[in-house]
C-alpha atoms as one frame of an Amber mdcrd trajectory, in Angstrom:
protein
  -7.308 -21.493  -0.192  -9.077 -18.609   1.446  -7.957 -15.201   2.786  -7.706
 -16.642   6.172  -4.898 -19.097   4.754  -2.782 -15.761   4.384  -3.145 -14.362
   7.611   0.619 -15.738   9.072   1.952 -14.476   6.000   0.763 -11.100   5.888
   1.532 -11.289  10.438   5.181 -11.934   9.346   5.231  -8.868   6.696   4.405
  -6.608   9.534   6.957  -7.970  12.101  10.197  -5.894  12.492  12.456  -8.892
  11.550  12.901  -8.509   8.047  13.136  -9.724   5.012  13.745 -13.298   7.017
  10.453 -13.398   8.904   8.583 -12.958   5.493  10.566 -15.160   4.209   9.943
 -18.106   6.242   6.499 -17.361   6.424   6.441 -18.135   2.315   7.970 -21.475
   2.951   5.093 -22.006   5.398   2.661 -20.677   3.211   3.687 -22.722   0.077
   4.152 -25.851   2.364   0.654 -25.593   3.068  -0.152 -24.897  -0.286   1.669
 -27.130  -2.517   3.846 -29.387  -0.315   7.398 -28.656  -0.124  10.668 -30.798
   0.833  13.490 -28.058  -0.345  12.017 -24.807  -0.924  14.234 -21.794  -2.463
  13.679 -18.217  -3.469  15.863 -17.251  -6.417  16.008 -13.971  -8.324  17.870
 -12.956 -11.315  19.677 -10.359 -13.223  19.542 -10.953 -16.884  21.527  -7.931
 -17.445  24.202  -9.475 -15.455  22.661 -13.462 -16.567  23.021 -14.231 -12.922
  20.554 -15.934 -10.281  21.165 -15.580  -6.577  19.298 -17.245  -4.032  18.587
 -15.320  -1.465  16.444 -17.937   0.540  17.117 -21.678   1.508  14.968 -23.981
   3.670  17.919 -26.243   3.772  20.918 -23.822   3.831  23.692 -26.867   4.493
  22.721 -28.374   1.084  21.554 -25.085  -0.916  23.391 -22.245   1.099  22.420
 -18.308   0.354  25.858 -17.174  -1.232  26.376 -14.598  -3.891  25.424 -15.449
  -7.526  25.635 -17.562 -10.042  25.239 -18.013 -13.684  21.547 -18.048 -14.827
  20.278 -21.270 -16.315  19.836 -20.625 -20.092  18.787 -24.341 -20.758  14.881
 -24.823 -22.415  14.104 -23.795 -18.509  14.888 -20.433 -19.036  12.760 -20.000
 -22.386   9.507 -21.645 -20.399  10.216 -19.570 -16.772  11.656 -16.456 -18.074
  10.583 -15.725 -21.420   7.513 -17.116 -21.446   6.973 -16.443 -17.471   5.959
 -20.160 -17.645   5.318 -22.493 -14.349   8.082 -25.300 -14.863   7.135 -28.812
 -13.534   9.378 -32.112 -13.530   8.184 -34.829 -12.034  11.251 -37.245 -12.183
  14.549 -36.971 -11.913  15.338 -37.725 -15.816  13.118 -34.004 -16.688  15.360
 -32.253 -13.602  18.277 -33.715 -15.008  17.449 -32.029 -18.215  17.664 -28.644
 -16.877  19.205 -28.759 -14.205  22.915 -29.115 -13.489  22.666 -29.770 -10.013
  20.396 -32.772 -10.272  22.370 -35.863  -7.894  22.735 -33.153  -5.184  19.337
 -32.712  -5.986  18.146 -36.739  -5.833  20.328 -37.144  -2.910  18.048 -34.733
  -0.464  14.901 -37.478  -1.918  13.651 -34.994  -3.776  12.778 -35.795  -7.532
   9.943 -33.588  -8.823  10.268 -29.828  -8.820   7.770 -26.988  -9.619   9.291
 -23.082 -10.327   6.862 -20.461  -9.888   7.840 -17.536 -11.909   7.116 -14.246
  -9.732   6.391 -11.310 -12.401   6.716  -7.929 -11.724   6.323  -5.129 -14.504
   6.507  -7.229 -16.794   9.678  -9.120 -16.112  10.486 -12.074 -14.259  12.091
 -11.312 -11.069  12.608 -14.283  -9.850  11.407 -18.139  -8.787   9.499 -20.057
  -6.063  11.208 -23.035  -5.932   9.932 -25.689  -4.718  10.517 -29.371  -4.834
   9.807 -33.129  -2.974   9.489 -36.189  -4.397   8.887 -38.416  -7.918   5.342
 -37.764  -8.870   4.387 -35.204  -6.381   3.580 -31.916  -8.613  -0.087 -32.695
 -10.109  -1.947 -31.109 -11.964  -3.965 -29.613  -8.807  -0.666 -29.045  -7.312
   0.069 -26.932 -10.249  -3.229 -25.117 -10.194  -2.894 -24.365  -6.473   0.612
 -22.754  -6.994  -0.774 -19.724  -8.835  -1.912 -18.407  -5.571   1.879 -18.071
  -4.481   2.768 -15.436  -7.140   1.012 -12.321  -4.824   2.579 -13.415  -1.557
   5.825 -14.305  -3.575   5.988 -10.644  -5.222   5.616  -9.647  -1.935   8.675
 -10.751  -0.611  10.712  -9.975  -3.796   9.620  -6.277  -3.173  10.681  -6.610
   0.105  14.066  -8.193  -0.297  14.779  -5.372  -3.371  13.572  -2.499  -0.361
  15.612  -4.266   2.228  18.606  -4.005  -0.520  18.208  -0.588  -1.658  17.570
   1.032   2.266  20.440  -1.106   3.532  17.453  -2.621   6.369  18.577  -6.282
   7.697
């Protein structure tokens, strides 16, 4: 990827329609990046232990509604603790971690990778992203890194959106 690749991304951070312009410009971005079939943007509160997600390339089947309890399977230790990209790439190692997996299967998606976005020092929240058996490699992997800038990005801007009371 080269600074060129970003230049939608950083177009949408400037437009007035926000946090949703930015947001759909990630999903572009890590489409063209990684590949993507369901792509979600989840934060958490482990004071609270809850997730939300706050953004849903396929809202009928993963809607953006309040929060839920945070995952504290082996998944949380890798992503969160050890701020840890997660990869499955079958349904038997999403099954393992997450609850959620048929719903999961049923959109034909079977391998997921979870980009951990760190800022000061904590885990704010995921890059979700996920398509098919076997489709994560290992370059796959590699190229994901280049998400966590762009992804901070729009966590800082959903948290400003939040705090200002901005739509």
């Amino acid at each position: 990827m080269n600074a060129s690749d970003y230049t939608p991304f950083v177009e949408a951070l400037a437009a007035t329609s926000q946090p949703l312009a930015s947001f759909e410009a990630m999903c572009r971005l890590t489409e063209a990046t990684v590949g993507v079939k369901l792509f979600t943007l989840m934060s958490f509160d482990r004071e609270a232990g809850v997730a939300e997600r706050f953004y849903s390339n396929m809202p009928d089947a993963y809607p953006v509604s309040g929060t839920k309890p945070m995952n504290m399977t082996r998944w949380a230790q890798h992503v969160l603790e050890d701020q840890r990209v997660f990869v499955a790439n079958d349904i038997a190692g999403i099954a393992e971690v997450f609850y959620d997996h048929e719903l999961i299967r049923s959109l034909g998606c079977e391998s997921v990778i979870n980009v951990p976005v760190v800022i000061g020092g904590a885990v704010a929240g995921t890059i979700n992203c996920l398509h098919e058996a076997g489709f994560y490699t290992d370059d796959r992997v590699r190229s994901a890194e280049q998400l966590k800038l762009p992804g901070a990005a729009c966590f800082l801007l959903r948290e400003r959106t939040q705090s200002t009371g901005a739509a």
